[in-house]
N, C-alpha and C positions, 0 to 999 in steps of 0.2 A: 609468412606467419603474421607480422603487422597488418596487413589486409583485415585478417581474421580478426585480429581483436580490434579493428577497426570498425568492424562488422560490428561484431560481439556489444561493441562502447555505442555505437549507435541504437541499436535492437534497442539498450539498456534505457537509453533514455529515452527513447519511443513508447517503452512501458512506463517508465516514469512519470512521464507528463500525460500518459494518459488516466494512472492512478493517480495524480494530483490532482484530474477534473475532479476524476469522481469523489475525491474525498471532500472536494470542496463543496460539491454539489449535496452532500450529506448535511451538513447543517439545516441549510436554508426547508430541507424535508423534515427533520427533526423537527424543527421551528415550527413549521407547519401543523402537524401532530401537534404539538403542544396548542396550539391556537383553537386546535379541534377537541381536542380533551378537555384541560383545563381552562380556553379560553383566557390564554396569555399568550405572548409569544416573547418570552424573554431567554430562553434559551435555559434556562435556570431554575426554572419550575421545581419547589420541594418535592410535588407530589409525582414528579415524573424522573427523579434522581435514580433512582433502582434502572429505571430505562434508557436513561444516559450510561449510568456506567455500565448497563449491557453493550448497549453499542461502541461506547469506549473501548472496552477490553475485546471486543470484535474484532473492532478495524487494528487494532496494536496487533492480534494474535495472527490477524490477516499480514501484516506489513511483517511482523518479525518471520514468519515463516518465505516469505516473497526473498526479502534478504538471504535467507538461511538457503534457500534455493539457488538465488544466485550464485551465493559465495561457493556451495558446493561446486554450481557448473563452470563457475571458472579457475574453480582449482583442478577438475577434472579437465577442463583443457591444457591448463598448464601442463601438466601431469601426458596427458597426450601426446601435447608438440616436444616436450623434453625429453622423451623417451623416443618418437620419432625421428629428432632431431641427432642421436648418437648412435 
């Protein structure tokens, strides 16, 4: 059973760091867009606020349900090996 959630703890952080490239790599294209739009690249732009917090509440609706997914699969395995295990 330790095996598995050794597994499971690895897999985990394997997705992890790979959503942390991509989120990181999300700015510097935002920025971008903004340099092509408004012809600033401050990150901050008044006239591109509406378009931030689209993205904003994206990536958050994106990560809270990633969470939500995981927590489910790992109570579902709990729930598993527990009942396996008697």
């Amino acid at each position: 059973m330790q095996e598995y959630f050794d597994y499971i703890e690895k897999e985990q952080r394997k997705d992890f760091e790979l959503m942390l490239r991509k989120f990181q790599a999300i700015a510097p294209l935002l920025t971008k867009v903004e340099g092509l739009v408004v012809n600033t690249n401050t990150g901050e732009s008044p006239k591109l606020r509406q378009y931030y917090a689209h993205w904003e509440l994206k990536i958050y609706d994106s990560l809270t349900t990633v969470g939500q997914i995981n927590s489910s699969n790992v109570a579902s395995s709990c729930r598993y090996f527990c009942e396996s295990n008697n």
